[in-house]
C-alpha positions as CSV (number, residue, x, y, z in Angstrom):
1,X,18.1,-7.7,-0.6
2,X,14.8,-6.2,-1.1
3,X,12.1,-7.3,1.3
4,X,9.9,-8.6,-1.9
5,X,12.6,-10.4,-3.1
6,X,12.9,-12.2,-0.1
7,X,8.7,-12.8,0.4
8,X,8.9,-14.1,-3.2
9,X,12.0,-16.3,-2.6
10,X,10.4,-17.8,0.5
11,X,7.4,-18.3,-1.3
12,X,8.8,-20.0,-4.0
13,X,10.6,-22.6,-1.9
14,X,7.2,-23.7,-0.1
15,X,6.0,-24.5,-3.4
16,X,5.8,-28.2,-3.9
17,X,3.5,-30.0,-6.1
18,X,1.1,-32.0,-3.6
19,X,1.4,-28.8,-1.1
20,X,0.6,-25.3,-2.9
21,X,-1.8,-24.9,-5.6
22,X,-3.7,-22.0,-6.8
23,X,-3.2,-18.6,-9.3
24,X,-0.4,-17.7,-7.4
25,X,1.6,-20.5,-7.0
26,X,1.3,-20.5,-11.2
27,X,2.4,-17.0,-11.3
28,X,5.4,-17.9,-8.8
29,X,6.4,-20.8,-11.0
30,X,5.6,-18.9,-14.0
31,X,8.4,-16.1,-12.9
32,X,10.6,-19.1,-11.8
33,X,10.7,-20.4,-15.5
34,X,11.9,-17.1,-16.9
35,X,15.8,-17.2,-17.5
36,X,17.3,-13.8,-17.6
37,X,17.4,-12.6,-14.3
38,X,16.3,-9.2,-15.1
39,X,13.2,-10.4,-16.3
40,X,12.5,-12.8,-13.7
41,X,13.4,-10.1,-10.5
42,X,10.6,-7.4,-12.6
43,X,8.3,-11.0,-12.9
44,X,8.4,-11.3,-9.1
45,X,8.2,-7.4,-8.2
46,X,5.0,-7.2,-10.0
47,X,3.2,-10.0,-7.9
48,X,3.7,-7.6,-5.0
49,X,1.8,-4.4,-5.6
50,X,4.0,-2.1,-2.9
51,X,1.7,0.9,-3.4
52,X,-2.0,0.4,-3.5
53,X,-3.1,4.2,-3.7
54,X,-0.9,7.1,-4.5
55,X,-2.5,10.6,-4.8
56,X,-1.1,14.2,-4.6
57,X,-3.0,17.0,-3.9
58,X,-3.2,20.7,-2.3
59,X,-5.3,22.2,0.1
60,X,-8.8,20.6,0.7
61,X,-9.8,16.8,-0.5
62,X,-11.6,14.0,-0.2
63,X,-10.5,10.7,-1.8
64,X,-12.7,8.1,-3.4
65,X,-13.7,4.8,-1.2
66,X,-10.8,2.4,-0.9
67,X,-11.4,-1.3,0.3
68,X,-8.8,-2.6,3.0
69,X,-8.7,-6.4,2.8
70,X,-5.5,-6.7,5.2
71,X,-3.4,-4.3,7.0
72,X,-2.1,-1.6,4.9
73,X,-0.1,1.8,5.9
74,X,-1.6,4.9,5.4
75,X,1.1,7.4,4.5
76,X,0.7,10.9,4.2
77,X,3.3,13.8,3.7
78,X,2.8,17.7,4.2
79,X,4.6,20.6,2.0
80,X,4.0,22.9,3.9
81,X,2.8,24.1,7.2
82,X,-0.8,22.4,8.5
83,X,-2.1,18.8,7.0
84,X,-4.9,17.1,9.3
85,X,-6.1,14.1,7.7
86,X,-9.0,11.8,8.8
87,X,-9.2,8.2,8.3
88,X,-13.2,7.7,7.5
89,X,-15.6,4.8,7.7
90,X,-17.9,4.0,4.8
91,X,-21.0,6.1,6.5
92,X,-18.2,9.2,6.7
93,X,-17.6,8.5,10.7
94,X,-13.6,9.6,11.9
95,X,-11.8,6.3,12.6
96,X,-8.9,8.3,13.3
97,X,-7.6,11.6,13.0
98,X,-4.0,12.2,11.9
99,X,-2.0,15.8,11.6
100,X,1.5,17.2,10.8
101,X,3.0,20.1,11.9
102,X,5.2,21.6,9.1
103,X,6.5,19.4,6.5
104,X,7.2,15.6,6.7
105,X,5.8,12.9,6.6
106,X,3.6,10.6,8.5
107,X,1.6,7.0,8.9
108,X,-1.0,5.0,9.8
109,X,-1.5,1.0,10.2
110,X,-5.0,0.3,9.0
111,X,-5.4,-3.0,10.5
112,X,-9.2,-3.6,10.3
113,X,-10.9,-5.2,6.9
114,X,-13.3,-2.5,5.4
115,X,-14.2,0.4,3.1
116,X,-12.2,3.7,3.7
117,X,-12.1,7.1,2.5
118,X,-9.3,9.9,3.5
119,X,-10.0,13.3,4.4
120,X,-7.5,16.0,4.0
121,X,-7.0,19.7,5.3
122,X,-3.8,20.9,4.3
123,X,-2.4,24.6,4.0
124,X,0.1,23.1,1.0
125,X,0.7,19.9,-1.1
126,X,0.5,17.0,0.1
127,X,1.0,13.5,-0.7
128,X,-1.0,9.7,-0.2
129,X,0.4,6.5,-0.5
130,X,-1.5,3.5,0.6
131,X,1.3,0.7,1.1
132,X,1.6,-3.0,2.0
133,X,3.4,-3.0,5.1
């Protein structure tokens, strides 16, 4: 079962009517009131964004300021033979510096709230996927 499925089935059976209230819980019930399954599974998939930033590249870049509100995963995947990427702070400072050697793939657990750019250095393509973890 996919793990959303699961987060959006438990969430749906805490719902009760004195104990969960709020945009969500309407969206949850809203999905819940849909009859063919199909419709209610895409319903529920969309209320869980899995990928927050996805951008490919090659060679040299620097990606726009992202705001981490909880933990996300960094992911990052080389083509070819060098990729150092560095997590930045807002003012530009290194929060942490990542690499691969040769083709893969790669992550990062951003577990402190803040604003973020990514650096990267690559010899190739390359890939970034900001995820929910």
């Amino acid at each position: 079962m996919p793990v959303r499925l699961v987060i959006a089935a438990l969430a749906i059976s805490a719902l009760s009517a004195e104990g969960f209230a709020g945009p969500l819980a309407d969206r949850l019930l809203a999905c819940r009131a849909l009859k063919p399954p199909d419709a209610r599974l895409r319903c529920y998939d969309a209320l869980v964004p899995s990928t927050d930033m996805a951008i490919d590249g090659k060679g040299s870049a620097v990606t726009d300021l992202f705001t981490v509100s909880a933990p996300r995963l960094l992911r990052f995947e080389s083509a070819d033979a060098i990729m150092v990427v560095y997590l930045l702070d807002e003012a530009g400072q290194v929060v942490q510096n990542l690499h691969r050697g040769g083709a893969g793939e790669g992550q990062h657990l951003i577990e402190m709230p803040g604003t973020y750019r990514v650096q990267v250095n690559a010899t190739g393509g390359w890939s970034l996927r900001l995820e929910v973890p």
